[in-house]
Structures are given as structure tokens and as C-alpha cells.
N, C-alpha and C positions, 0 to 999 in steps of 0.2 A: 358610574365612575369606579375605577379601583385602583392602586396603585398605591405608594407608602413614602409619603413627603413629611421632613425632617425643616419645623418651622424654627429658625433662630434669629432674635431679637430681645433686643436686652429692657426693652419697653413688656411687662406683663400684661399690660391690655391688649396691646396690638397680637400680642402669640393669642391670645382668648378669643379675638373676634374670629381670626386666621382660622383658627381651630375649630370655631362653632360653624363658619362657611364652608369648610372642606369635607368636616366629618359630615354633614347635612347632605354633602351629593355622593359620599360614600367612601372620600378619600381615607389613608389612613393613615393618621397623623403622630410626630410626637414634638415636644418641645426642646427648644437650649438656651440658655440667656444669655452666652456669650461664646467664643471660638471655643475656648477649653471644653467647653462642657459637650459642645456641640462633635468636638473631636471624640471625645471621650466616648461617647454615643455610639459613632461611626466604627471605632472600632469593635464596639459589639456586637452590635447587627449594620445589614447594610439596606442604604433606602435609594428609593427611587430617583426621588429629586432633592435638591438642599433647593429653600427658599430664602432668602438668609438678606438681612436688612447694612445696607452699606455701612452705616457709619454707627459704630454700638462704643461703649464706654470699654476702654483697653484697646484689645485689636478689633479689626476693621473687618467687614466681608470682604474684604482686597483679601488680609490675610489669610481668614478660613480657606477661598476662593484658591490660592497659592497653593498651600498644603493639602488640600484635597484634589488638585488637580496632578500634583506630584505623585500621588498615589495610583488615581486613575485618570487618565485625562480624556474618560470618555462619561465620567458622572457629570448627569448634567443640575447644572447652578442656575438658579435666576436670582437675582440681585432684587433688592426693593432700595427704591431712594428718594432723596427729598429732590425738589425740586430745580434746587441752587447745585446739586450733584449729579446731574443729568451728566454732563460728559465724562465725570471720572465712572459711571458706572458702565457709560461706552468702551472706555475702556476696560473694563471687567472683561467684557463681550470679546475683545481682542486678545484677551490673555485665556480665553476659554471657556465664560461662561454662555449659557444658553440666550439669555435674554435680559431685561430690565422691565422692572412697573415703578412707575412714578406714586409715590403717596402725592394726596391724599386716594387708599387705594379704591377703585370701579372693579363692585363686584362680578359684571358680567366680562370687562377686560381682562382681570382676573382669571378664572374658570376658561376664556377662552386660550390666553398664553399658555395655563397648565396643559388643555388638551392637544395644541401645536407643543407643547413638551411631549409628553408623553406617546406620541404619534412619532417623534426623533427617536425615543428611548426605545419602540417598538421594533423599528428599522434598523437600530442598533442592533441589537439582540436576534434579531432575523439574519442579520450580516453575518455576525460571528458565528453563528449555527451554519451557516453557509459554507462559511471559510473553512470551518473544521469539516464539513462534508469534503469537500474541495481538495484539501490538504489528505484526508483519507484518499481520496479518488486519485489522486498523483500518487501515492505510494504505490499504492495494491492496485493499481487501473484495470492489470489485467487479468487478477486474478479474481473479478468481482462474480457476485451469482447467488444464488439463494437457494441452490441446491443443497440437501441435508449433507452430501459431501462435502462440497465447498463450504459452508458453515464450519465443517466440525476443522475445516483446515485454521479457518479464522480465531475458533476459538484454540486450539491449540497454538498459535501464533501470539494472542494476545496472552495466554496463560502462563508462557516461557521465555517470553522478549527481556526479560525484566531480569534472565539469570546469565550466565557465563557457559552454560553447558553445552556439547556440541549437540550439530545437529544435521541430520543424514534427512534430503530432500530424494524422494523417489516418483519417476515420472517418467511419461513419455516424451520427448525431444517436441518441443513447440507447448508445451502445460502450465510455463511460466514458472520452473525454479529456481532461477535468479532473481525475478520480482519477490517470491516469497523469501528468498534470503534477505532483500532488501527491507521487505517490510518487519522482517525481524529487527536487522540491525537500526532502523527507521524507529522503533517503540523501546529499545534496550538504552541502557543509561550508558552506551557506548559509543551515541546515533552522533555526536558532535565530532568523533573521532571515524576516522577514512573506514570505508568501505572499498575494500581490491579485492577485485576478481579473477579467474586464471581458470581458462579453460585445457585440464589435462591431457584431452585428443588431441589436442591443435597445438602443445609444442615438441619437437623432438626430444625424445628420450635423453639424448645428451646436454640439454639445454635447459630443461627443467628444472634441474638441482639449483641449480644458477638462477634461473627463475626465483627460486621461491627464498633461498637463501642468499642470494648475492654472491659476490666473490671477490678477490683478494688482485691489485694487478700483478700481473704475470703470472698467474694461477693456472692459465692456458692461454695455448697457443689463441689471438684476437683477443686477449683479455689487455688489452692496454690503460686501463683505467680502475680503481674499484669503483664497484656495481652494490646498489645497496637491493636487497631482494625485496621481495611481497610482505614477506611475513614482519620484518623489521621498519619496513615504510608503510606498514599498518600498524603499530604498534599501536595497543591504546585502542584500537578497532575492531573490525571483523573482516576475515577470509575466507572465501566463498570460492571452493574447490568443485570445479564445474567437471564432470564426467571424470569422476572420484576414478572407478574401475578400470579407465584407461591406465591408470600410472602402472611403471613396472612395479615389481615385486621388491626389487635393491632399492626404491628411491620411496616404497612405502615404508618399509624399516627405516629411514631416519626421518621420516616425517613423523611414524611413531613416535620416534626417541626427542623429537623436538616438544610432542605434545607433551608427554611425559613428565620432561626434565626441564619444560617451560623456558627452554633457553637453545639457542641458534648456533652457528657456528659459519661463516661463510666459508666457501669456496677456498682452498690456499690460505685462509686462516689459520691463527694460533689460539683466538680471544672467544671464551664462548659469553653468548650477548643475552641480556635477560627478556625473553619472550614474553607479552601480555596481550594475546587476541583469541579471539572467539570464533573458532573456527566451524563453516555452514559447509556443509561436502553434498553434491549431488551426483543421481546418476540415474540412465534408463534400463541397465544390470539388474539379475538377480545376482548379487554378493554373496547370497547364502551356496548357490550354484556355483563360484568362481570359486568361493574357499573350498568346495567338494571338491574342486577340478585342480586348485593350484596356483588359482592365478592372482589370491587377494588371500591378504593375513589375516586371518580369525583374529589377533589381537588388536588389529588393527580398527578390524571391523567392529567389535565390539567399543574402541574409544569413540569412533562416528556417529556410533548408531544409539546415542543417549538419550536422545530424543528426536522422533521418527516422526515427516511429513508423510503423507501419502496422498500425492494428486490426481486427482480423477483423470483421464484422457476426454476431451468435450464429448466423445460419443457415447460415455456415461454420464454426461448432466445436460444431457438435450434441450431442459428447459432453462436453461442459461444459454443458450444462443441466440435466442431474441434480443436478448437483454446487453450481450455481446457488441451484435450488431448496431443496433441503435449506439449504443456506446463509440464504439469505432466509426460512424457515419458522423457521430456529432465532433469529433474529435479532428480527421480527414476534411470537412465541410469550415473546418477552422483555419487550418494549413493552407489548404487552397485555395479560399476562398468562392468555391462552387457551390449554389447555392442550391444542394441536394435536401430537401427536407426526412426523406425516411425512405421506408422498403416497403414495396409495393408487399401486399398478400400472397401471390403466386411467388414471388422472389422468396418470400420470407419460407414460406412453405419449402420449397426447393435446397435452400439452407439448411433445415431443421431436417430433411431427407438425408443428407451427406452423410458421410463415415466421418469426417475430418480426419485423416491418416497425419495430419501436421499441426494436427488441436488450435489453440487459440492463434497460436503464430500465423498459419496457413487463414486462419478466418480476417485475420487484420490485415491480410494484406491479399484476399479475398475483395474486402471491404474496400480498402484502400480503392482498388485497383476500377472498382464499381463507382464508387464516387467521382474517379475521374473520365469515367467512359459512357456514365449515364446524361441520354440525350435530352431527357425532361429532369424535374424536380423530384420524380421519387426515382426508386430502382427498380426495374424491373427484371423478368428471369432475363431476357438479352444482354442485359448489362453486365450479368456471371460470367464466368469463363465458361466453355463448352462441358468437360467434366459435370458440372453444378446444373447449368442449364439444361443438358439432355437428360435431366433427371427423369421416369417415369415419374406418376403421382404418389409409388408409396412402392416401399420393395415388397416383392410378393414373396411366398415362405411358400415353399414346392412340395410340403408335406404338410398334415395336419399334427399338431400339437396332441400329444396323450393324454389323458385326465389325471394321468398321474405326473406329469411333468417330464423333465430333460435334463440329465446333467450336463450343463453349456460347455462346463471346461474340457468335460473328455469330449463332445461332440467338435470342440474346436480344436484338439488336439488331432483327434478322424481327419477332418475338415484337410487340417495342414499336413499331414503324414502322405495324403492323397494325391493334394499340387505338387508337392515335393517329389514323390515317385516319380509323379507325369513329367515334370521337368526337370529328370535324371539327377534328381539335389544340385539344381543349379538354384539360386536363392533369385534372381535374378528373370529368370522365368518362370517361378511358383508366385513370386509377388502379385503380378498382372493379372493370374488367374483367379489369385483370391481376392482384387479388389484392393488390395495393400501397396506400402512403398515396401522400397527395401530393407528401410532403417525397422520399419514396423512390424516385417516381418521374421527380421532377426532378431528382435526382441520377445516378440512369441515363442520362437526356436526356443530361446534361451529360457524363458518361462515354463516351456513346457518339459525343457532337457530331451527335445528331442535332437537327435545327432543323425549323421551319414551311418546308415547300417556296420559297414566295413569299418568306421571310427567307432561304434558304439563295440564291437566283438573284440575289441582288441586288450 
């Protein structure tokens, strides 16, 4: 036996026998003679179970039973009573506590009710560990994995949630930089207060001002109302500036001057308004490339970029797609109620082959899409879209490796210099050839500062 039970009763004999029975099977015991004392206890250390005798001289174990339940109302009580007290100690049982034993006490009834205790308190304690898994798992769901990349994302997440400072997400389109925004503002003492998002690409240039700052009626032409913006209907929160490097150039300079100067100004306003959020900017851009070129403010960049995520694309943490997948089938198998148990080996394999050009997003709905297509209980390659399924067994490498190694990044710089030729710098027919989207390939362009010959001489 083990476990740490807190005996009070205002009878000295009866705590001496309690005590020489419990420690004997290994329990580990302390005394109270009455609630005060027994309160007093509990606030010092905490125990397993209170065993606590109904009816003692002052307050009652009603009382104790009360104010310890107020505290926590999953500590479990067992009541001891005399015989003429059987029903009010029933209702103990109704007000919270675990159980009741009749004195005069049976030591093997005894020892059995503790161990139906402590078998609840087990379950207890398994539950909450549970629930706090759980409660992780909806935050971060998709950005899970035990790759030392993804690790060092976690601990950087968990190291900085807790401050005001911004914070510049980098990634490729589908790697989940609004989940790690979220899981930011989810751990920071900001998490009760809104989380708004706003994805830069996706509104017009003329509309975004408006967007973020609101505006004034009749400030323009459709404006027949005021409009309260992002930044002031987060107040107290965080803002989460999705494909950062899309904004122009005129609407980064007052997003500047808003971070700066901590305070807003709508649209056709007079009133500048006092700002308090936390703002999370992401984007699939190299910015250090764009303030070379012009298209992104160095001062700008430098308030973002305070503290720097950097997310892997899946086809550098290969061994987080297993783990993925199961994730998304168990998830998919919930929604639909199909009763897909897991992924065949050949399927799994074939997965684990992909580039994922669309990272985790493209895998979920990969997943998805297999859960609801697969004709048996697991998945197999047929159940993939064709892409995944005509996969050969393993990509073959058309030359042999030098003992002294490769530099990958010029060789993929070669690599794309060559599609691009072939398909006269159309972006559009170099993708195809190298096995890429469009989005993915434009992203390397940019990584690498490779340009159209004729744009680069100019």
C-alpha cells in the first residue's frame, strides 16, 4: 500500500488504532483532533485522502467536509460514523464525499473502502494528465513531432509566450504558422483576450488600411458606418499578420508608426486610440531579399523580427509524418464516423516517399481525403490520390555521392537555374519539371535571388 491519509478525530484512541492499522500496510499517516487543526495541516502539505469522523466536539466532518470540498472538490473524504448517523453521513456522500464506514470500525472493510479510494484517486490523476495532453494536442495539433527541428520550435514557443515581444513566423505555405501563432498567444497571459488574424495577400491594397485600423463614416466613398479595425477589436490580445511581405510599402510605414507609438488612428479620424497587442507577422519571403530589392522596410523588419520561429517544411522532418498521419486518421475517423483504424505499411511507406510541396496542410487533407475513400479498415496505397500512389519504392539518386560530400544549396540553385532555362523563365513550366508547385518554386527563386537574366543586368 502507499498513499498519505490525513486521520481526524477528536477521540485519541481511535486516531492510535487508525494509525497503527494503516502504517502496518504501509500507509502514510498523520493526525488532527479536530477541523481547525486538521485545516491547518492541509494547508501545509497536501494528502491523499481525509478520513475524518462525523460528529467530533465543535465542528463536524459536515464542516471540515464543506471547506475542503470548497477548495478542491475532487479531494476525496470518507466520513466515519456511529451507527444512529448512518443517513446524515449519506448525505456527506451527496455533498461530495467518497464513502462512509460505520464504527464500530472492520478492519478488513476498512482497508478494502481505502483501496476502492485510492483506485478513484488513481483515475483521478490519470484523467487530468489526460486532459492536459488533450488541451496541448488542440493547441499545437498540427504542429506536433519529435523532430529536433520541431522540438527547438516548441521550446522557443514555450520560452517566449509568457512576453509582449513580437514575433516573425517563417515558413513555407501549409507548415502551420498560424497554429504556432495560436500556440503562442494560447501559453501568454494574453490568451483570455482575442486572437485576430488577417491575411495580407488576400486583401486589396486599398482595404487593408481599413482592415487593420478601422475607420470613420464617410471617410470613403461605402464607408456608411464606423468600422472598428483588427488591431482595436484585439485590444488586450494578439495580431497575427499572415504573409507579412505582401503589404505595400505606404501601409508598412504606419503599421510601423502604430507599433512604435502604441496607439491607432482610424480611417477619417481625428482621435488617436491607445494600442495594447502583441503582434505575431508571418511569411514564406526572404525579407532580408525584399529590403535589398525595395519592397519591405528594414525598420520595419527589424520591429518583427524580435523573435524568429523557423519552420521546417515536412520534407525536412520525414520522421514526423508517421506520427502525422496517425494523428489526422485518428481525428478524420472521429468527424466521420468511418471506421478507419490506421495505414497500411505500403501506404505508410509511400507517404514517407513524398516531397509534400503543401507540408502539413497538403498531408491533412491527403489524410482526410483517404479516410473517406478507403474501402477496408486500414489505408492502403489505392486509397492515396495518384501523385502519392504511383510512387516508385524510393527516389533513385542518378549519380553517386563523393566521399567528400555536396554542397545541396548550390546544387539546388544548378538544379533550378536549368528548369528555368528549359522553360524560357516561365515559373509555370519549370515547376513541373522539378517535381514542385508553383508557390514552392517561387519561393526558392527568392531564396536563391535567382532572377530572369535580362532583370538581373539591369
Amino acid at each position: 500500500m502507499s498513499g498519505s491519509i490525513l486521520i481526524v478525530d477528536d477521540e485519541k484512541s481511535q486516531r492510535e488504532i487508525l494509525t497503527m492499522i494503516l502504517q502496518g500496510v504501509g500507509y502514510d499517516t498523520a493526525e488532527a483532533s479536530g477541523v481547525q487543526e486538521a485545516l491547518a495541516m492541509l494547508g501545509k502539505r497536501e494528502f491523499d485522502l481525509i478520513l475524518t469522523d462525523l460528529k467530533m466536539q465543535g465542528q463536524s466532518g459536515l464542516d471540515l467536509l464543506e471547506q475542503v470540498m470548497a477548495d478542491d472538490p475532487q479531494q476525496c473524504v470518507i466520513m466515519m460514523t456511529a451507527h444512529g448517523t448512518v443517513d446524515t453521513a449519506v448525505g456527506a456522500m451527496k455533498r461530495g464525499a467518497f464513502d462512509y464506514l460505520e464504527k464500530p470500525l472492520e478492519r478488513e472493510n476498512l482497508l478494502l473502502t481505502l483501496k476502492r479510494a485510492f483506485e478513484r484517486i488513481t483515475l483521478v490523476r490519470e484523467n487530468r494528465v489526460l486532459q492536459k495532453r488533450v488541451a496541448e494536442i488542440e493547441r499545437i495539433s498540427s504542429i506536433i513531432g519529435e523532430h529536433p527541428k520541431m522540438k527547438e520550435v516548441y521550446r522557443v514557443v514555450t520560452k517566449i509566450a509568457a512576453t509582449s515581444s513580437t514575433v516573425l513566423v517563417y515558413g513555407e505555405s501549409g507548415t502551420g504558422k498560424e497554429l504556432v501563432a495560436r500556440a503562442v498567444h494560447d501559453r501568454s497571459p494574453r490568451k483570455d483576450c482575442p486572437f485576430m488574424a488577417i491575411n495580407c495577400a488576400a486583401i486589396p491594397e486599398t482595404l487593408i488600411e481599413s482592415e487593420l485600423f478601422g475607420h470613420e463614416k464617410g471617410s470613403f466613398t461605402g464607408a456608411n458606418a464606423r468600422e472598428i479595425g483588427i488591431l482595436e477589436a484585439a485590444n488586450g490580445g494578439t495580431v497575427f499578420l499572415d504573409e507579412i511581405g505582401e503589404m505595400n510599402v505606404s501601409m508598412q510605414a504606419k503599421l510601423l508608426r502604430a507599433i512604435q507609438e502604441k496607439e491607432i488612428r482610424r480611417v477619417g479620424g481625428k482621435v488617436n486610440l491607445p494600442l495594447d497587442v502583441r503582434i505575431i507577422s508571418a511569411t514564406n519571403r526572404d525579407l532580408e531579399q525584399e529590403i535589398k530589392r525595395g519592397t519591405f522596410r528594414e525598420d520595419l523588419y527589424y520591429r518583427l523580427n524580435v523573435i524568429r520561429i523557423n519552420l521546417p517544411p515536412l520534407r525536412e522532418r520525414g520522421s514526423d509524418i508517421a506520427t502525422l498521419a496517425n494523428f489526422f486518421v485518428a481525428k478524420y475517423r472521429e468527424a466521420s464516423g468511418i471506421a478507419v483504424e490506421g495505414i497500411s505499411k505500403a501506404a505508410l511507406k509511400q507517404l514517407m516517399n513524398y516531397t509534400w510541396p503543401g507540408n502539413v496542410r497538403q498531408l491533412e487533407s491527403v489524410i482526410e481525403r483517404a479516410v473517406l475513400m478507403a474501402e477496408g479498415s486500414i489505408i492502403q496505397p489505392e486509397d492515396l490520390p495518384s501523385e502519392i500512389s504511383s510512387l516508385s519504392e524510393g527516389v533513385m539518386v542518378p549519380f553517386e555521392l563523393p566521399p567528400e560530400g555536396i554542397n545541396f544549396e548550390e546544387m539546388e540553385k544548378a538544379l533550378i537555374l536549368k528548369a528555368m532555362e528549359r522553360a524560357d523563365w516561365v515559373i509555370g513550366k519549370a515547376a513541373p519539371i522539378l517535381g514542385l508547385s508553383y508557390k514552392t518554386l517561387q519561393y526558392r527563386l527568392d531564396k536563391h535571388g535567382i532572377e530572369k537574366p535580362e532583370k538581373r543586368g539591369r
